[in-house]
FINU-471412 format. One record per atom (N, C-alpha, C, CB): residue in one letter; x, z, y. Coordinates in steps of 0.02 Angstrom, whole numbers, padded with zeros to 5 digits, always signed. Glycine has a CB too. Layout:
<recs>
aXZY/...
</recs>
This chain:
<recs>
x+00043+00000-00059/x+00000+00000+00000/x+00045+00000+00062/x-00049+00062+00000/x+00053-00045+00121/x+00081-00064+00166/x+00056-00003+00211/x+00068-00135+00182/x+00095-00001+00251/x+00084+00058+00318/x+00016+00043+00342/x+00142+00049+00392/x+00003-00015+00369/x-00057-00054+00377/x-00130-00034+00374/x-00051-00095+00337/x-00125-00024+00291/x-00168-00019+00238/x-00187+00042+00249/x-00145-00032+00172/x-00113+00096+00251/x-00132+00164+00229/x-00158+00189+00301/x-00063+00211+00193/x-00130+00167+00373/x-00175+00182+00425/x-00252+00153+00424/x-00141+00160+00484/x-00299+00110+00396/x-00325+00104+00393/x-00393+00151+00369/x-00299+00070+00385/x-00371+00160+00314/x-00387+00217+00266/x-00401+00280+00289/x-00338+00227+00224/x-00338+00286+00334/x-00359+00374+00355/x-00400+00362+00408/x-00291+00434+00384/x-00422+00293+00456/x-00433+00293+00500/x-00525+00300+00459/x-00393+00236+00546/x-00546+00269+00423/x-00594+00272+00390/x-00611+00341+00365/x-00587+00229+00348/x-00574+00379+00346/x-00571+00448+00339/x-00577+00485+00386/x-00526+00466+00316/x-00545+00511+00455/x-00543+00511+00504/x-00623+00510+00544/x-00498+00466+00512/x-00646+00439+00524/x-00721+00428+00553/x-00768+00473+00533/x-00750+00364+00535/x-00758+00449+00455/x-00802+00489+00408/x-00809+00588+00406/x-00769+00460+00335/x-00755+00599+00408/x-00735+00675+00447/x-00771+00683+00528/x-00635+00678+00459/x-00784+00652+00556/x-00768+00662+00621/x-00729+00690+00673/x-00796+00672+00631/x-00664+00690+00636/x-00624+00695+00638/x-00582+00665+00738/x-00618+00669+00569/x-00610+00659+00782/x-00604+00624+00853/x-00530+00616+00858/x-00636+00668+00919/x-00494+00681+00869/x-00423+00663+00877/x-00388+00643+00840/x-00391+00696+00892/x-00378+00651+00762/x-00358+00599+00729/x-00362+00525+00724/x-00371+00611+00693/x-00444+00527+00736/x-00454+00470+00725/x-00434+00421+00819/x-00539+00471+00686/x-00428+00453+00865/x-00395+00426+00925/x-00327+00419+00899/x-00401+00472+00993/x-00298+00447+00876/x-00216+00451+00855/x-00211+00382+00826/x-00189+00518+00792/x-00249+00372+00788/x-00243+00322+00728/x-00258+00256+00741/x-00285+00339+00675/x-00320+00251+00792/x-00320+00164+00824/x-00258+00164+00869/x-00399+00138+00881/x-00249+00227+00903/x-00203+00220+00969/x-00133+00179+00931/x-00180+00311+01012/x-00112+00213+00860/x-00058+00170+00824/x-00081+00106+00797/x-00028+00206+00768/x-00129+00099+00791/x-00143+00027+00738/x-00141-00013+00800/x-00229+00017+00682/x-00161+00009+00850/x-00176-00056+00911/x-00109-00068+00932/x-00228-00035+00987/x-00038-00005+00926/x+00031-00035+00945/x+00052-00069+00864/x+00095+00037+00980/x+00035-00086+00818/x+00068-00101+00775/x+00059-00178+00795/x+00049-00071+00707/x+00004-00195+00789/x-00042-00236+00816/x-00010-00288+00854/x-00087-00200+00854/x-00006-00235+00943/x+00020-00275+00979/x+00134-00297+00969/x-00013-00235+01050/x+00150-00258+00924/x+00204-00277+00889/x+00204-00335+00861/x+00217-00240+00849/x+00182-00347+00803/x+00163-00412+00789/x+00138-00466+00826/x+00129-00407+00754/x+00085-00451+00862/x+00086-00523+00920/x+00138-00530+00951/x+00038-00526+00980/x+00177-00486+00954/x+00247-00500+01013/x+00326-00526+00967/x+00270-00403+01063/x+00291-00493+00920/x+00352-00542+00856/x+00314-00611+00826/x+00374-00484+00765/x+00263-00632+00827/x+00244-00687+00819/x+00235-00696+00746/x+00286-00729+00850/x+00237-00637+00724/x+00231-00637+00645/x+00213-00576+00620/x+00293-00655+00609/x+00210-00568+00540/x+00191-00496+00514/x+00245-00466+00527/x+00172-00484+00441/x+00232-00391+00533/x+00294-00344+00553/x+00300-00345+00459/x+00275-00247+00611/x+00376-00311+00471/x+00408-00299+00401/x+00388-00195+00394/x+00523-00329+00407/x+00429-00176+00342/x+00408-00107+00338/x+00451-00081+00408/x+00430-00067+00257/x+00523-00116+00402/x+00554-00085+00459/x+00531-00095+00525/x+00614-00101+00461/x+00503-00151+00518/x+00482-00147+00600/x+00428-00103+00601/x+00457-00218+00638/x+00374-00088+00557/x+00316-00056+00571/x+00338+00030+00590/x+00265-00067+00503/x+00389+00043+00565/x+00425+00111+00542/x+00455+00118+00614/x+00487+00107+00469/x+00497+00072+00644/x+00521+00056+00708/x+00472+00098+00780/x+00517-00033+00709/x+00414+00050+00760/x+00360+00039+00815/x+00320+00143+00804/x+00288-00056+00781/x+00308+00173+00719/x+00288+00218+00768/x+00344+00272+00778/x+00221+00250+00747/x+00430+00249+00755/x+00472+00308+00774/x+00449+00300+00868/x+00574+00295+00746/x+00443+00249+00882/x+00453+00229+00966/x+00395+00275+00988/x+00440+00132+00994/x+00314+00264+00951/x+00262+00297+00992/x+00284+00387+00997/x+00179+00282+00949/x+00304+00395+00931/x+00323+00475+00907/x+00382+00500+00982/x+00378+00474+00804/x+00425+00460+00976/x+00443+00473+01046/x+00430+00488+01117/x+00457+00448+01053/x+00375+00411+01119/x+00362+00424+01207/x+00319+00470+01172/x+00325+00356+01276/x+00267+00493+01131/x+00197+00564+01142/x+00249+00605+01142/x+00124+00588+01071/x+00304+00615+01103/x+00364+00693+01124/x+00376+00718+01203/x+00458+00672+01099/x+00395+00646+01224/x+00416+00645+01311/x+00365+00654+01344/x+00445+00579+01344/x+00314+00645+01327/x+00238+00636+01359/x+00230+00727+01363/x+00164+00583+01293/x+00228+00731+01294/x+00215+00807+01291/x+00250+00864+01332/x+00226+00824+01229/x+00305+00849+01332/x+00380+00889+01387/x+00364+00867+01438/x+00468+00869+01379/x+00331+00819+01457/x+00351+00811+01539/x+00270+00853+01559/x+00365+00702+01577/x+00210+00847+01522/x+00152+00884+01544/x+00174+00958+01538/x+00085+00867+01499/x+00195+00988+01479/x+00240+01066+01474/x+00262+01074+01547/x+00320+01066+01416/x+00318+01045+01554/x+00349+01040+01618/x+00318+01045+01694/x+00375+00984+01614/x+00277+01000+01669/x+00216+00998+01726/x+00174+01083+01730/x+00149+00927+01695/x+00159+01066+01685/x+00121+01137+01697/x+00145+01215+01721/x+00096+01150+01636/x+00212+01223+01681/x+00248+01276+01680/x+00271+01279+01776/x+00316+01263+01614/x+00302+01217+01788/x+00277+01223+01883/x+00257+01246+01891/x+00249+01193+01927/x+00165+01228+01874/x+00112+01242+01932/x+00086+01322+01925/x+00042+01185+01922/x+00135+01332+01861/x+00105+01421+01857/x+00139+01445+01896/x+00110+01470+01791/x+00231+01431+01880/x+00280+01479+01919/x+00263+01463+02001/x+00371+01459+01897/x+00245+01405+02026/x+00245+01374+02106/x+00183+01419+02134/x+00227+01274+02113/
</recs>
């Protein structure tokens, strides 16, 4: 089962749970896998798919530190 496949699945799971933030998590990646492939002009391979969500796992890390950050300001300010 391709990365693909198996996001699919949970995303169907996810629904079925009602599960909201998962299931936001889960288009939010399928729609960058997505737009990966239109921008490679072809199917992604495992590595590229693996590539694309080390990259999202990243910016939501930085995302997350810079709101921390943010916040921890507006208490001490």
């Amino acid at each position: 089962m391709t990365l693909s496949q198996r996001l699919f699945e949970e995303q169907k799971q996810a629904m079925k749970g009602q599960d909201k933030f998962r299931l936001n998590l889960i288009c939010c990646l399928r729609s960058d896998l997505k737009y990966a492939g239109i921008a490679k002009k072809g199917p992604l391979s495992e590595e590229d798919e693996q590539a694309v969500l080390q990259r999202e796992v990243k910016r939501r890390k930085e995302a997350l530190a810079d709101y921390t950050k943010m916040i921890v300001e507006k208490l001490l300010g």
